[in-house]
C-alpha positions, 0 to 999 in steps of 0.5 A: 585178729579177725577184726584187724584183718576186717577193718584192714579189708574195709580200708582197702576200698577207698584205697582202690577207689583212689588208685583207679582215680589217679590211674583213670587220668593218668592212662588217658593223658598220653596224646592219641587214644584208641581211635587214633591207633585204629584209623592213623594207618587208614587214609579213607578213615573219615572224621564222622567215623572217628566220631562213631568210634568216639561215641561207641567207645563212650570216649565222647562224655566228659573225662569225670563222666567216663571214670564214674561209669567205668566206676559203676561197672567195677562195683560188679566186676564188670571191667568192660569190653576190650578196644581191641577185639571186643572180648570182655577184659575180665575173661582176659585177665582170668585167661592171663592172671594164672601164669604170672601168679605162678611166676610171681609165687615161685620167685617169692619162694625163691627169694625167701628160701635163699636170700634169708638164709644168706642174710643170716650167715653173713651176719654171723660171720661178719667179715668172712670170706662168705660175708665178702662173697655175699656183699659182692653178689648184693652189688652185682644184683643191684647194679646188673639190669635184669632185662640185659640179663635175660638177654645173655642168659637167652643167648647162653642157654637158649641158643648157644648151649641148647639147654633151656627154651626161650619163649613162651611156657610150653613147647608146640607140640606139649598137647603130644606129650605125656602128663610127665613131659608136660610137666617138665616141659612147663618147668623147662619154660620157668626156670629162666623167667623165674630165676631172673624174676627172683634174682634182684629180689634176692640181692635186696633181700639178703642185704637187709637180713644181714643188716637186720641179724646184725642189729639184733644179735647186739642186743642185750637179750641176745648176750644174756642167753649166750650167758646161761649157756644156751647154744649157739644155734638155739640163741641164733634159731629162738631169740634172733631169727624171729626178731630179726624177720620183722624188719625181713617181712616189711620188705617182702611185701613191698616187694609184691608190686616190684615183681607184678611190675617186673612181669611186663619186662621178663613176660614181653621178653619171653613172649609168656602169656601172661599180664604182664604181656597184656599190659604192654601190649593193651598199652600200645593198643591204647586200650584202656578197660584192659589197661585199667582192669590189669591195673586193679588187679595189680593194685588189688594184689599189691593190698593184699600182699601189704596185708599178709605181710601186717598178718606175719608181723603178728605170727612172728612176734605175739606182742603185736597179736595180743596188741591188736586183739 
């Protein structure tokens, strides 16, 4: 197992080398950069300025030239300076990345909790009341865009009834606060932002554990122990379930860079300082170190998710632990 998950640590280095290629150009494709921004409200800007800018920037080499010093810079973990206020993009990100791991772990939590067991007891139950339920709430999930939805639930919960805030993770005067209130305050900021965080997810989730469950409580292994008198939640709990998970964990990895990607919406919706709030607006900036910097950051999050999704494969099932030893 450690010398699986070494050679998979190892592929990941050209695999980020080629996610920062083909991100490099596609971040400097849109017309009008960083000097543009900064000098198109500026009439006195004059052209040799916007050279100064240009060359202060390094945006005067070659397009190959620019990816391969940025290149150099990351091998140390320099991702460069901000275009925008001069503060390196790393202490940015360090500043940003706690909120939305926090988000993004909680939703994760969520969506395991939740949409796994509503899988397994649609599936043993197929065509119940509750198998009926769960297949509309599945289509309701899928079909209900999520920012439309944080837009109501801010309504409903935030300015109509009172109940929960609707921006940022703290209340202005959280510094006044005892350590206690603090926390539910924090907690009070969360529940909307994670709750719809997860909410897809475990939409999508759910539907593939059923389907899942259902396939493996056909198989024949599963009625042989039903045979020898095995209960029915020992059949469900030891033969099923684990083999049923496989398919279950594939999708939850990949659903990594579906909820890293949700962080812009739900972040820039609820005013969250987090990297998601950062990438939107480094992106209106046109400020590329950062843009990229949270992008390899995203990428290097969405690897290791793959990765811990291949290292469950081998916890659930010892055939492919054996196999890989």
């Amino acid at each position: 197992m450690a010398s699986y998950i070494a050679k998979r640590l190892l592929l990941m280095v050209p695999l980020i080398i080629g996610i920062t290629l083909i991100t490099f150009l596609v971040v400097h494709l849109p017309p009008g950069g960083p000097v543009e921004v900064e000098t198109e409200m500026s009439m006195k800007a004059s052209a040799q300025a916007r050279e100064n800018l240009k060359k202060l920037y390094g945006l005067d080499k070659p397009l190959h030239e620019q990816y391969f010093d940025w290149l150099k810079r990351l091998v140390t973990l320099d991702f460069g300076t901000s275009f925008v206020d001069g503060k390196p993009v790393i202490k940015k990100i360090g500043e940003r990345i706690p909120v939305t791991l926090e988000i993004n772990i909680l939703s994760l939590i969520i969506i395991f909790a939740i949409a796994i067991p509503i899988g397994v007891i649609a599936a043993t139950r197929q065509y119940s009341l509750f198998d009926k339920l769960s297949t509309i709430f599945v289509f309701v999930g899928f079909s209900t865009p999520t920012f439309w939805l944080a837009l109501l639930c801010m309504i409903l919960f935030g300015v109509t009834l009172g109940l929960l805030p609707i921006s940022g993770i703290r209340s202005i005067d959280a510094s006044q606060m005892g350590t206690v209130e603090r926390l539910l305050d924090h907690l009070k900021h969360l529940i909307m932002p994670v709750t719809l965080s997860a909410f897809g997810g475990i939409a999508g989730l759910s539907r593939y554990s059923r389907s899942s469950m259902l396939e493996v409580i056909r198989q024949d292994y599963i009625r042989t122990a039903r045979a020898k008198g095995l209960a029915e939640s020992t059949v469900l709990s030891r033969h099923a379930l684990r083999n049923a998970l496989m398919p279950v964990v594939t999708i939850l990895g990949l659903s990594v860079p579906g909820l890293i990607g949700g962080a812009v919406i739900f972040e820039t919706i609820f005013a969250i300082p987090g990297m998601g709030q950062l990438f939107f607006s480094s992106a209106m900036a046109r400020d590329y170190p950062t843009i990229m910097g949270v992008l390899v950051i995203g990428a290097v999050l969405t690897l290791i998710g793959n990765l811990l999704a291949d290292i469950s494969y081998a916890l659930i099932d010892p055939r492919i632990r054996v196999s890989k030893e």
